[in-house]
MIBA-36942 format. One line per 8 residues: number of its first residue (from 1); for each residue z, y, x of N, C-alpha, C. Coordinates in Angstrom, 2 decimals. Layout:
<atoms>
NUM	Z Y X Z Y X Z Y X | ...
</atoms>
This chain:
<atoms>
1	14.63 18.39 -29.28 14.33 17.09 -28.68 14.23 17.23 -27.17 | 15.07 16.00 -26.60 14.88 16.34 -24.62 13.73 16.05 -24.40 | 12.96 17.19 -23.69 11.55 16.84 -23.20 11.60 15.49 -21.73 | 10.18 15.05 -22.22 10.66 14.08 -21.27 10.31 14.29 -19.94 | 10.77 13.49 -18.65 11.06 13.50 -17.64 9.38 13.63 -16.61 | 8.74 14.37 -15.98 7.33 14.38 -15.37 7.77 13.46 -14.18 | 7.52 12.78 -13.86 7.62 12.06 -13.07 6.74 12.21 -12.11 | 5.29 12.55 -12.06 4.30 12.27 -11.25 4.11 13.56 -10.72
9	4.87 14.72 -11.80 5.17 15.88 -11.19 6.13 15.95 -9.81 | 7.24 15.15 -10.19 8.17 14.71 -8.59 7.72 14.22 -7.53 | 6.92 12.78 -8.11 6.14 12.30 -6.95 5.70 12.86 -6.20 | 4.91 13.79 -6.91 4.03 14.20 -5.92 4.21 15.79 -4.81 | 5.75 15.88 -5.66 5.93 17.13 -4.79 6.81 16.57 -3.44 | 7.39 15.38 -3.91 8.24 14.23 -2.75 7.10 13.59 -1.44 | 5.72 13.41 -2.32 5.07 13.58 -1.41 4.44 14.43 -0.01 | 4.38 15.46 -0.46 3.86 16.57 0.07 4.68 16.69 0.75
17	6.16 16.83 0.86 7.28 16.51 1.86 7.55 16.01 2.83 | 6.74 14.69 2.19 6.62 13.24 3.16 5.52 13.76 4.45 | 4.52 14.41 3.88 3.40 14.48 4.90 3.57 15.86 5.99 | 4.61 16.51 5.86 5.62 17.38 6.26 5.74 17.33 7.33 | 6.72 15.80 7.34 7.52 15.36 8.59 6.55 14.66 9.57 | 6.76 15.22 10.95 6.02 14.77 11.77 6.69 13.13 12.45 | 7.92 12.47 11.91 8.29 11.33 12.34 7.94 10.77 11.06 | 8.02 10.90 10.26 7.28 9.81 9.13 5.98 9.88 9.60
25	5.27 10.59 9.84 3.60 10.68 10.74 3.80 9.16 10.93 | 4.52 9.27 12.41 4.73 8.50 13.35 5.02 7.23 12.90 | 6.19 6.88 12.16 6.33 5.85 11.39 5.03 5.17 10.79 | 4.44 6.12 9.77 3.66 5.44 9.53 2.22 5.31 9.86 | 1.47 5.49 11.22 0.91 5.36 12.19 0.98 3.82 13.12 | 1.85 3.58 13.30 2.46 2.49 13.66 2.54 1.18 12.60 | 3.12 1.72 11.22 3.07 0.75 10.33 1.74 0.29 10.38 | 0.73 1.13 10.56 -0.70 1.11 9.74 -1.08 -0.48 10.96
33	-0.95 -0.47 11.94 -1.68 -1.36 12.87 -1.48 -2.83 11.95 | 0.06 -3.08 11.27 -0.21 -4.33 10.63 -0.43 -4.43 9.38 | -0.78 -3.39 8.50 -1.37 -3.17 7.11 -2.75 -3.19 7.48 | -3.50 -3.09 8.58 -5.02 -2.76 8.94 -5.04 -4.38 9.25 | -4.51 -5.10 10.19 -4.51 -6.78 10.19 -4.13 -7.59 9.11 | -3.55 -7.67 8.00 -3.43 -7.99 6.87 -4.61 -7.76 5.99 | -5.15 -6.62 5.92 -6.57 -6.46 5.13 -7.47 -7.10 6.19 | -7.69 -7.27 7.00 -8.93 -7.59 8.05 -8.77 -9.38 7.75
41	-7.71 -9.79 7.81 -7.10 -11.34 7.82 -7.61 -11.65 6.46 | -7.11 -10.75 5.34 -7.57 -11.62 4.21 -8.83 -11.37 3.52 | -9.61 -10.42 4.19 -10.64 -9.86 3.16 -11.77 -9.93 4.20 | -12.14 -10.59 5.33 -12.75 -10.61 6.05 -14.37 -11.99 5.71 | -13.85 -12.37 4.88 -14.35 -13.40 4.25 -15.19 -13.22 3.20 | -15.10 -12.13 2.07 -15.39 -11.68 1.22 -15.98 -10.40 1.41 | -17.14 -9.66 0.27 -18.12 -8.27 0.93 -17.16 -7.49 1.34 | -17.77 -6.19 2.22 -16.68 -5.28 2.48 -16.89 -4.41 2.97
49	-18.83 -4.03 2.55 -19.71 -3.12 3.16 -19.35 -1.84 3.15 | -18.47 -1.78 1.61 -17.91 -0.38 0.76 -16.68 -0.46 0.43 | -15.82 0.42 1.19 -14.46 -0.02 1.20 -13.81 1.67 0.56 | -12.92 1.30 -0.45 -11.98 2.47 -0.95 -10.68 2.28 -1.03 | -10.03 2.79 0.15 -8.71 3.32 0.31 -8.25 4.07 -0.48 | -7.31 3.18 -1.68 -6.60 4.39 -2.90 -5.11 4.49 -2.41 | -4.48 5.76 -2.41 -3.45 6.31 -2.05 -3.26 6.42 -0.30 | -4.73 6.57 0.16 -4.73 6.60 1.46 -3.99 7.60 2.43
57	-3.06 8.23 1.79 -2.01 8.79 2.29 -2.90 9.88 3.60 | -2.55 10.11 4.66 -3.13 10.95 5.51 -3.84 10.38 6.51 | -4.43 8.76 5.79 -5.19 7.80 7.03 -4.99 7.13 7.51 | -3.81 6.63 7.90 -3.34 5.98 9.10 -3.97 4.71 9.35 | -3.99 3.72 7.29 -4.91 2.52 7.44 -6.52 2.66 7.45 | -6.73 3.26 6.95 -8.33 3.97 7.42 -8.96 4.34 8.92 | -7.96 4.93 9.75 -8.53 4.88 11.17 -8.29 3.68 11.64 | -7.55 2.72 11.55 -7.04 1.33 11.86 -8.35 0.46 11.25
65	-8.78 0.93 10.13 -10.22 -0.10 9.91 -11.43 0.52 10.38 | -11.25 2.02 10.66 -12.72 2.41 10.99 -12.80 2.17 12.83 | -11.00 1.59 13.64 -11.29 1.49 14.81 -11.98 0.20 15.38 | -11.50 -0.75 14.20 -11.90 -1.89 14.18 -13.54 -2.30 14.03 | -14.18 -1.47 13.41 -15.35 -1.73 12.57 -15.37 -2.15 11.65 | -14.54 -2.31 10.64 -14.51 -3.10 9.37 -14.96 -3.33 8.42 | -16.15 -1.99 8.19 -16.68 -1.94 7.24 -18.07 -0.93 7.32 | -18.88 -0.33 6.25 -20.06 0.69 6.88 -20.15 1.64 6.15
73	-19.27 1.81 4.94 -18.55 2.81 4.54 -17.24 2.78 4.04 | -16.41 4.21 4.26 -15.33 4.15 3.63 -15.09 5.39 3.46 | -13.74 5.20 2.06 -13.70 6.20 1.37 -12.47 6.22 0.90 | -11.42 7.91 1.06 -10.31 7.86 0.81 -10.15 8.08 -0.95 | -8.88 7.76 -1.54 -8.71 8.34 -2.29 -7.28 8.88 -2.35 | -6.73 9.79 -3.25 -5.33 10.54 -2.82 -5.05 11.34 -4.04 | -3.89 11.19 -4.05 -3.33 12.03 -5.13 -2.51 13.39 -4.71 | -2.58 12.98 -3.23 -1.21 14.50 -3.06 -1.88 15.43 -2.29
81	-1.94 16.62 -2.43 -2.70 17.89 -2.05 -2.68 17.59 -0.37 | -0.85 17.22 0.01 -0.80 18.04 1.18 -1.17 16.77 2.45 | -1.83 15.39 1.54 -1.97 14.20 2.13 -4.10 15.11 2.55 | -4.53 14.84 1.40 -5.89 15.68 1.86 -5.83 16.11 2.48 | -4.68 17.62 2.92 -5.08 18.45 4.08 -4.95 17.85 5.34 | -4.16 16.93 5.36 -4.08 16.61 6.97 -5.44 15.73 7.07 | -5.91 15.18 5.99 -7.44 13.84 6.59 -8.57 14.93 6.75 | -8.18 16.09 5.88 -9.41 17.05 6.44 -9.48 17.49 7.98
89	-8.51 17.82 8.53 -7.92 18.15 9.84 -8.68 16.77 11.41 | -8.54 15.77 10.40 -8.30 14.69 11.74 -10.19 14.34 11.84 | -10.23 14.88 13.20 -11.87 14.50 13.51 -12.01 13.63 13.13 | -11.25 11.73 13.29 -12.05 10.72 13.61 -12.15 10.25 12.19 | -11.84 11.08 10.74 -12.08 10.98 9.55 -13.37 11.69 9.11 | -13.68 12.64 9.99 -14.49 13.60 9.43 -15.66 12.94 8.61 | -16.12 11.86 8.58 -17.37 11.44 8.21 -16.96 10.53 6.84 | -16.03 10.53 6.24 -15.11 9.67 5.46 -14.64 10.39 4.05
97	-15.66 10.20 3.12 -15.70 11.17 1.95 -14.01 10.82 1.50 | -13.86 11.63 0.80 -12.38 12.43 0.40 -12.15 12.19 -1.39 | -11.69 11.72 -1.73 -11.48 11.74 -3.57 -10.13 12.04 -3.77 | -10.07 13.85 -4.76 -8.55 13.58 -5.71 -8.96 13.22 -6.32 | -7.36 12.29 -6.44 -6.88 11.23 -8.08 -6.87 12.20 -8.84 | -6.93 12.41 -10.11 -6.94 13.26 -10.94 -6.54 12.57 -12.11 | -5.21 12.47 -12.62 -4.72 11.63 -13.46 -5.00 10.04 -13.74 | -4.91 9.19 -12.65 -5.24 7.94 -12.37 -7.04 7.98 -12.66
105	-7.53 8.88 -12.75 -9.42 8.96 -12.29 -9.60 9.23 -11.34 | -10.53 8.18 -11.18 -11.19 7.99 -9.65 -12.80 8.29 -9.56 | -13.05 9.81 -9.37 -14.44 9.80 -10.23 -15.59 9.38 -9.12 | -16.21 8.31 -9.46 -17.24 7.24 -8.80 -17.59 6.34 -9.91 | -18.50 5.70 -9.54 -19.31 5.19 -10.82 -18.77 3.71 -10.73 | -18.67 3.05 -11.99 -18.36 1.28 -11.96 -19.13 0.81 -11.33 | -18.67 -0.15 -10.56 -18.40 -1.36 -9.27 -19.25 -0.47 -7.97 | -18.66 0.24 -7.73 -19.29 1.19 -6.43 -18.88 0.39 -5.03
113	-17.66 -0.09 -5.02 -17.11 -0.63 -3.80 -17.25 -2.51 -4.05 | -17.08 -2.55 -2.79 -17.16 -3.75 -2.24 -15.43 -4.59 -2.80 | -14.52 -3.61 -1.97 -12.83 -3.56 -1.95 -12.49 -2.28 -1.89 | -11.44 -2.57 -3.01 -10.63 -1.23 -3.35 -8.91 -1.53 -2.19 | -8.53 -0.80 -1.23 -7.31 -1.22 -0.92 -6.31 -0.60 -1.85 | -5.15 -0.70 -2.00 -3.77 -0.92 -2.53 -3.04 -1.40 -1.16 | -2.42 -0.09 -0.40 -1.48 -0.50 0.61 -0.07 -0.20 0.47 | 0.43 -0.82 -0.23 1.94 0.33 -0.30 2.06 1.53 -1.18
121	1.26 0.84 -2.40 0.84 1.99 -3.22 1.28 1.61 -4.61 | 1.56 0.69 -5.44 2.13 0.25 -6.56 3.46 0.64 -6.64 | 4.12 0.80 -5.42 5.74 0.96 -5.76 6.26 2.37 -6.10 | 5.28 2.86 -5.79 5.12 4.30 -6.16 4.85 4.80 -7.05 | 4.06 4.24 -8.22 3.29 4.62 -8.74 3.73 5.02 -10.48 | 3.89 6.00 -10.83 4.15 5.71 -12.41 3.95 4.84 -13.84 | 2.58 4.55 -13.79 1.77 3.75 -14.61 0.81 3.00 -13.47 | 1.47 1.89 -13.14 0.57 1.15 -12.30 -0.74 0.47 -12.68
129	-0.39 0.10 -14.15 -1.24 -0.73 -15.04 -2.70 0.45 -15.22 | -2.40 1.55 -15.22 -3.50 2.73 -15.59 -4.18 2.92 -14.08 | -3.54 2.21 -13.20 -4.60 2.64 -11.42 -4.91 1.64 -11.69 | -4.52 0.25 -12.09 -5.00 -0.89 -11.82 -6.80 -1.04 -12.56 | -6.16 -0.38 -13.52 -7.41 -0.57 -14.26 -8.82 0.27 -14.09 | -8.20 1.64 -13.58 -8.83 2.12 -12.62 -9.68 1.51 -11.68 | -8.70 1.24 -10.48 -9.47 0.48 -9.64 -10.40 -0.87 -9.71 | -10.19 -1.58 -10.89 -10.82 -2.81 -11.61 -12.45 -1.92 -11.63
137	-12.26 -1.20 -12.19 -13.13 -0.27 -12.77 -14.54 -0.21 -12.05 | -14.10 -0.10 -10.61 -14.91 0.48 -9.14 -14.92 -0.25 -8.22 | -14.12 -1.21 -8.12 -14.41 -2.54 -7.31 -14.50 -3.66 -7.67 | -15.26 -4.23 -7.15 -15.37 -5.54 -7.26 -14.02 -6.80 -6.93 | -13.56 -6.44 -5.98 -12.10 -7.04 -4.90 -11.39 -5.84 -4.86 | -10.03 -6.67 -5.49 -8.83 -5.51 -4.84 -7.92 -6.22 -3.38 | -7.30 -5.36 -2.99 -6.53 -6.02 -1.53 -5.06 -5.14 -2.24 | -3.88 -5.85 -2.44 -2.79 -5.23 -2.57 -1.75 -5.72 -1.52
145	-1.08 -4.83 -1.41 -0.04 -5.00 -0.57 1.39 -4.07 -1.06 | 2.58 -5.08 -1.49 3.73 -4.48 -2.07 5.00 -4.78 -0.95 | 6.18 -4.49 -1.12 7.37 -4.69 -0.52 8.12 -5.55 -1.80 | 8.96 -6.31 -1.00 9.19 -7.42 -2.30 10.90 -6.92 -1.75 | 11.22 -6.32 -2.07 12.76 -5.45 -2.06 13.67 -6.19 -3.79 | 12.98 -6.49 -4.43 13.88 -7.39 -5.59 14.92 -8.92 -5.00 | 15.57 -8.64 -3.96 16.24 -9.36 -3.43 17.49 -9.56 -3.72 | 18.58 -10.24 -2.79 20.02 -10.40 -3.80 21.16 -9.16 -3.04
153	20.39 -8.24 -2.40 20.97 -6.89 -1.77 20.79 -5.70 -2.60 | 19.54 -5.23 -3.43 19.03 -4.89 -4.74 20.18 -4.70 -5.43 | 20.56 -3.12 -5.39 21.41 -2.61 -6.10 21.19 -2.11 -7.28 | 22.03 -2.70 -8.61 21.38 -3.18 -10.08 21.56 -1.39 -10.67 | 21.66 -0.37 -10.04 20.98 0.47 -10.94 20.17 1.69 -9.77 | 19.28 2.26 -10.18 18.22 2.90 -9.63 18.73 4.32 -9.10 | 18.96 4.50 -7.64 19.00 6.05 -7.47 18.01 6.64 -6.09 | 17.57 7.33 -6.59 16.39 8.32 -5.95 16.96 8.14 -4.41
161	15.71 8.10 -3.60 16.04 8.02 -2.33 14.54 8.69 -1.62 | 14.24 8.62 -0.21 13.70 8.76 0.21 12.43 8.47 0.17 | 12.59 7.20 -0.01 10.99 6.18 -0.04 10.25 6.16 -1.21 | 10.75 6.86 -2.20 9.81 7.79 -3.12 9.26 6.23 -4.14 | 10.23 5.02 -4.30 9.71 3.72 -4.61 10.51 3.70 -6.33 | 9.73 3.31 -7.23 10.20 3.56 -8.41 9.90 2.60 -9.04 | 8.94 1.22 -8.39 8.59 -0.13 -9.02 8.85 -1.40 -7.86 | 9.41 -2.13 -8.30 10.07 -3.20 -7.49 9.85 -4.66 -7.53
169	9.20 -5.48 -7.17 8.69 -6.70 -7.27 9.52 -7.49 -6.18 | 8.89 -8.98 -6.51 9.47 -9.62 -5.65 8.09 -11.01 -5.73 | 7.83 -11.68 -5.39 6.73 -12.62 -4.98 6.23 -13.09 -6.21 | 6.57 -13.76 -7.21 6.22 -13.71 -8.40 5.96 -12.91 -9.41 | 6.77 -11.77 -9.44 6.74 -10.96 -10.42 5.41 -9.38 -9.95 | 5.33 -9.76 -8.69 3.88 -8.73 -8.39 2.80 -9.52 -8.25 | 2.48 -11.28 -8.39 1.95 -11.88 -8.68 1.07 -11.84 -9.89 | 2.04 -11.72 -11.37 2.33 -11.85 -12.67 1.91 -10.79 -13.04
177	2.34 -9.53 -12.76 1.81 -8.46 -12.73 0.15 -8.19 -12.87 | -0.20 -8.30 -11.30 -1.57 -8.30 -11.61 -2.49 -9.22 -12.50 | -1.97 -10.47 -12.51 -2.58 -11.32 -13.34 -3.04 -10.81 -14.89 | -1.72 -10.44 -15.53 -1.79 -9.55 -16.81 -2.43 -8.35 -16.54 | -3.12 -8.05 -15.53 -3.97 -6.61 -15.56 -5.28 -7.37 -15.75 | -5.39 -8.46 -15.18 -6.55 -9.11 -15.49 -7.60 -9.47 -14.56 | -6.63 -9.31 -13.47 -7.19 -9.77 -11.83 -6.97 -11.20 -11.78 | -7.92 -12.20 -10.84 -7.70 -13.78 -10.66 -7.44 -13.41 -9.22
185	-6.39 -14.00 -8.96 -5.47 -14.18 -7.75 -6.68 -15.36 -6.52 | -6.83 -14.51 -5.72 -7.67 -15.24 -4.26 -7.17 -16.12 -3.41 | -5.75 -14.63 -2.92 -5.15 -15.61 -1.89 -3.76 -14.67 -1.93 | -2.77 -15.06 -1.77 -0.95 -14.67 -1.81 -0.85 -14.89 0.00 | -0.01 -13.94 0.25 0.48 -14.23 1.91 1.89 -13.38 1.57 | 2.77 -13.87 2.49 3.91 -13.18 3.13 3.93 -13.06 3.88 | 4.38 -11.71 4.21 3.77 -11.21 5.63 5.23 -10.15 5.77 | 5.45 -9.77 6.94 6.95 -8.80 7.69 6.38 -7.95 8.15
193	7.29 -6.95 8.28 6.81 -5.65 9.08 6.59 -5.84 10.56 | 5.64 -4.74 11.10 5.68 -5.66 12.62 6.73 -5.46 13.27 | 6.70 -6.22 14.55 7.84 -5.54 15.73 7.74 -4.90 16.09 | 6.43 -3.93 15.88 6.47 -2.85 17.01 7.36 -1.47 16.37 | 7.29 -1.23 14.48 7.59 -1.11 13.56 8.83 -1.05 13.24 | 9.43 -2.68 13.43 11.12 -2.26 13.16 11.74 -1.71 14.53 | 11.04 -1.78 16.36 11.26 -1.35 17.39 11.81 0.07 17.25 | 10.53 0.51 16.72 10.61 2.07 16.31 11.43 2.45 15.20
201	12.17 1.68 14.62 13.07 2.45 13.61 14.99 1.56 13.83 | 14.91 0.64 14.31 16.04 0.36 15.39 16.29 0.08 17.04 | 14.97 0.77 17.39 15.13 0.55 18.99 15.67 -0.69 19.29 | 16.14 -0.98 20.80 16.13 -2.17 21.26 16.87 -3.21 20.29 | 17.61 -3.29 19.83 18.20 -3.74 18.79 16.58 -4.19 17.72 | 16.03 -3.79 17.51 15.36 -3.84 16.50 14.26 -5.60 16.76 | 14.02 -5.69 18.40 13.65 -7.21 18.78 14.19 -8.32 18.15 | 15.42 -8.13 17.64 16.77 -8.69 17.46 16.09 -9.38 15.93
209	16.57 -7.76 15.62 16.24 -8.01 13.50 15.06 -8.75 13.71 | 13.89 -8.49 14.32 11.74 -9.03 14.07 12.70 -10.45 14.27 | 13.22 -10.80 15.26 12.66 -12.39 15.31 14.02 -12.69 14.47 | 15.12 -12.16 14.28 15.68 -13.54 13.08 14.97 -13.51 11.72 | 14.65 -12.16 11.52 13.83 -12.22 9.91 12.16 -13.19 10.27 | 11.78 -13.51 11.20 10.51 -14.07 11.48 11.05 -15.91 11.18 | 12.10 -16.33 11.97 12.50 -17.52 12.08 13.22 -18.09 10.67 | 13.80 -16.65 9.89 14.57 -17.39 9.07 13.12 -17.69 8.08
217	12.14 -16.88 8.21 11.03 -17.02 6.97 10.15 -18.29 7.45 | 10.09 -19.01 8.33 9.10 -19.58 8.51 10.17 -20.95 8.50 | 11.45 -20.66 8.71 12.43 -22.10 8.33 12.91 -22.38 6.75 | 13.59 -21.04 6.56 14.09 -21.36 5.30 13.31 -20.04 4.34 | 12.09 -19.99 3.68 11.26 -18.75 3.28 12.04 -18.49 1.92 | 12.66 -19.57 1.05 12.87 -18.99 0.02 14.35 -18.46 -0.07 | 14.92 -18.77 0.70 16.38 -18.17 1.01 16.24 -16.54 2.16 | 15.26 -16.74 2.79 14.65 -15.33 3.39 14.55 -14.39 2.68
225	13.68 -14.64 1.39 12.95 -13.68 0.71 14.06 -13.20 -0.15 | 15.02 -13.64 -0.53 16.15 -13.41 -1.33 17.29 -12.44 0.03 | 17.34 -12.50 1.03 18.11 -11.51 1.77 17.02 -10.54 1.97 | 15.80 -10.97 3.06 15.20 -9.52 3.67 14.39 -9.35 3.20 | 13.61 -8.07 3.19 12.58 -6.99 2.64 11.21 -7.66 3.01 | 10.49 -8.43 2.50 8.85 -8.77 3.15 8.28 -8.01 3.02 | 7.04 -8.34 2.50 6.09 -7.67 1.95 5.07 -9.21 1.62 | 4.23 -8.84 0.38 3.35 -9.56 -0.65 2.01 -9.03 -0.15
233	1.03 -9.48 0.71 -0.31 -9.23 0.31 -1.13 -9.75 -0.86 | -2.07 -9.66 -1.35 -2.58 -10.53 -2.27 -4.24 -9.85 -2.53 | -5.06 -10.49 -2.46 -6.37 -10.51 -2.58 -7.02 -10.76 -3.87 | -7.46 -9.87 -4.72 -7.36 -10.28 -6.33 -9.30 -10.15 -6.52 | -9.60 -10.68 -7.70 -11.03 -10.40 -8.01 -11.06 -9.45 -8.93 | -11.63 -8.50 -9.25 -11.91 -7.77 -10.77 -12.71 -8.52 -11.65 | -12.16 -8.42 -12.87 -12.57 -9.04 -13.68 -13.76 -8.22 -14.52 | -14.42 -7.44 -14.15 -15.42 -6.69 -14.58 -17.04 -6.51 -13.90
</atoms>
């Protein structure tokens, strides 16, 4: 019988790769400034004394909320060895307890946090439904944030790439999603990558792409979302 495929075994060695490269650093350093304004925008309203960053990668949205003040504790969580070593490394984390995932366990006690974030972390994920429930578990509020790449460019069969993305939504269907996990939907936003963001990954040219993908979404959004790449925030309650 073909044994089956480890998947989370790949992930996570694709990860460790990722945290490697000192321009993905950079990349996503930069990303973090408008994933840190997206959580601040929608969750600013709601508690947020105790905040847990799951798949907090090597920080980037974590120093972005601890520069802000956002909260009066926070706490990473992580699945990839070589993502820990670098948050151990970075002083302005030092005070910022540390959790491995350990087979979608998150060991902390039920409803510990205020908000659990979800930044760019579902598309990745093998069994999303098993973090979800997870994180239900330990927070009270989740904050998710997906890439809605199910567009009419979405090439109809799946091959391994870089971005390490293996689940694919599009505005409804990561909506729907959480709903059936058993989260009540707060608040939905569409939101773009910033300019400073696509600057840095098409240089001057890249002013170009921010404002037609900005104009075509705020003129024509549902014919937008069907050519370019957004992204879905969404603010959910736990149902526990």
């Amino acid at each position: 019988m073909q044994q089956a495929l480890d998947t989370d075994t790949k992930i996570n060695a694709r990860y460790n790769l990722h945290y490697q490269n000192p321009e993905m650093e950079e990349w996503r350093r930069i990303g973090a400034f408008g994933k840190a304004e997206n959580i601040i925008s929608m969750c600013s309203s709601i508690p947020h004394d105790r905040i847990i960053d799951v798949g907090c990668g090597e920080g980037a949205v974590l120093e972005q909320l601890l520069e802000k003040d956002f909260s009066q504790e926070y706490v990473g969580a992580e699945i990839s060895d070589g993502a820990l070593e670098l948050l151990r490394r970075k002083e302005r984390l030092k005070d910022v307890e540390l959790i491995h995932i350990d087979d979608y366990a998150i060991d902390v006690q039920d409803q510990r946090f205020d908000l659990a974030v979800l930044s760019h972390v579902l598309e990745h994920v093998e069994h999303p439904r098993r973090l979800i429930a997870e994180v239900s578990r330990i927070a009270k509020y989740i904050f998710v944030e997906v890439p809605l790449e199910c567009t009419a460019r979405l090439k109809p069969d799946y091959v391994e790439d870089l971005t390490g993305h293996i689940n694919f939504y599009d505005r409804i269907t990561i909506r729907r999603f959480l709903q059936t996990c058993g989260l009540t939907i707060v608040d939905q936003r569409i939101t773009d990558t910033s300019k400073e963001l696509v600057v840095f990954q098409h240089g001057k040219m890249g002013r170009v792409r921010h404002l037609v993908r900005k104009v075509a979404l705020n003129l024509v959004p549902t014919i937008a979302q069907r050519i370019f790449v957004y992204h879905a925030a969404l603010l959910c309650r736990s149902g526990n």
